[in-house]
C-alpha positions in Angstrom: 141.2 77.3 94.0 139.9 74.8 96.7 141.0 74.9 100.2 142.3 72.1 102.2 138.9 71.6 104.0 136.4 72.1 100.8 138.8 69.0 99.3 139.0 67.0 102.8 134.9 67.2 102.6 134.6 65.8 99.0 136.9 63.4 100.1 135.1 62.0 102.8 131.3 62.6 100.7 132.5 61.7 97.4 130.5 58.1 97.6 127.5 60.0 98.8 127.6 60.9 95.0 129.4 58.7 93.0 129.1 54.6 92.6 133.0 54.7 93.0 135.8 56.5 94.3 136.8 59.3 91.8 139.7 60.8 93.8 142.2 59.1 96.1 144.3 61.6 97.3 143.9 65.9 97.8 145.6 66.3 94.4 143.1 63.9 92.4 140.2 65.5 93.8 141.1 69.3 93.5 141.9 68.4 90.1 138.5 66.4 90.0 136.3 69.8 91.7 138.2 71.6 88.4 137.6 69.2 85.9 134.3 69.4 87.1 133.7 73.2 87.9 132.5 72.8 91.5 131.7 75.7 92.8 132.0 77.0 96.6 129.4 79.5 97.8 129.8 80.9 101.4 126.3 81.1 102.7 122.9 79.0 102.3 121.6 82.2 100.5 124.6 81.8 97.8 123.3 78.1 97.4 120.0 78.9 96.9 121.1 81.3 94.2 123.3 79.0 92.6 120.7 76.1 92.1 118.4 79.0 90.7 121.0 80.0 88.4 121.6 76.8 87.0 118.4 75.5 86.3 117.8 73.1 89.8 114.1 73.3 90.5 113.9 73.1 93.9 109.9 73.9 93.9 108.1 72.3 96.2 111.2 71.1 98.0 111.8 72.0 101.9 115.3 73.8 102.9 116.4 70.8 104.6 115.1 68.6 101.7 118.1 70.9 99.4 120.4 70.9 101.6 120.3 67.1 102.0 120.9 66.6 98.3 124.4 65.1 98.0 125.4 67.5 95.2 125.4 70.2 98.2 128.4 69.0 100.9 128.6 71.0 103.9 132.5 72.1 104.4 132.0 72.5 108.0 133.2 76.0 108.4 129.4 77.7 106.8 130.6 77.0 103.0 129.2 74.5 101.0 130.6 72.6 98.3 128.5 72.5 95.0 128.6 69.6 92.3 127.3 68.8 89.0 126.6 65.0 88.6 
């Protein structure tokens, strides 16, 4: 379900997040972003739409203020990973 770079970025911004480590190697963490039902959305628009679908209230809050959040990781290739914490 997640690519080799969407599990390479949580990998690399998973303490941007988290206190601790939660995943060592590409298997813990793709079974981690499952556990955990990450989601992937393609564009900034599908963010936006995702955090209004679940309830974020990003009111008052700048685009660069969301997109700095470290629930949102930027993949690198326009896709963004989203978590729950």
């Amino acid at each position: 379900m997640y690519d080799d770079k969407v599990i390479e970025a949580f990998l690399e911004h998973q303490l941007d997040l988290y206190p601790e480590t939660v995943a060592e190697s590409p298997e813990e963490a793709e079974d981690f972003l499952e556990d955990t039902m990450a989601a992937v959305a393609d564009t900034r628009r599908e963010v936006m739409e995702y955090l209004d679908e679940v309830g974020v209230d990003t009111e008052g809050l700048s685009e660069e203020e969301i997109f700095a959040m470290p629930e949102i990781i930027e993949v690198g290739d326009g896709r963004y990973l989203l978590l729950e914490v």
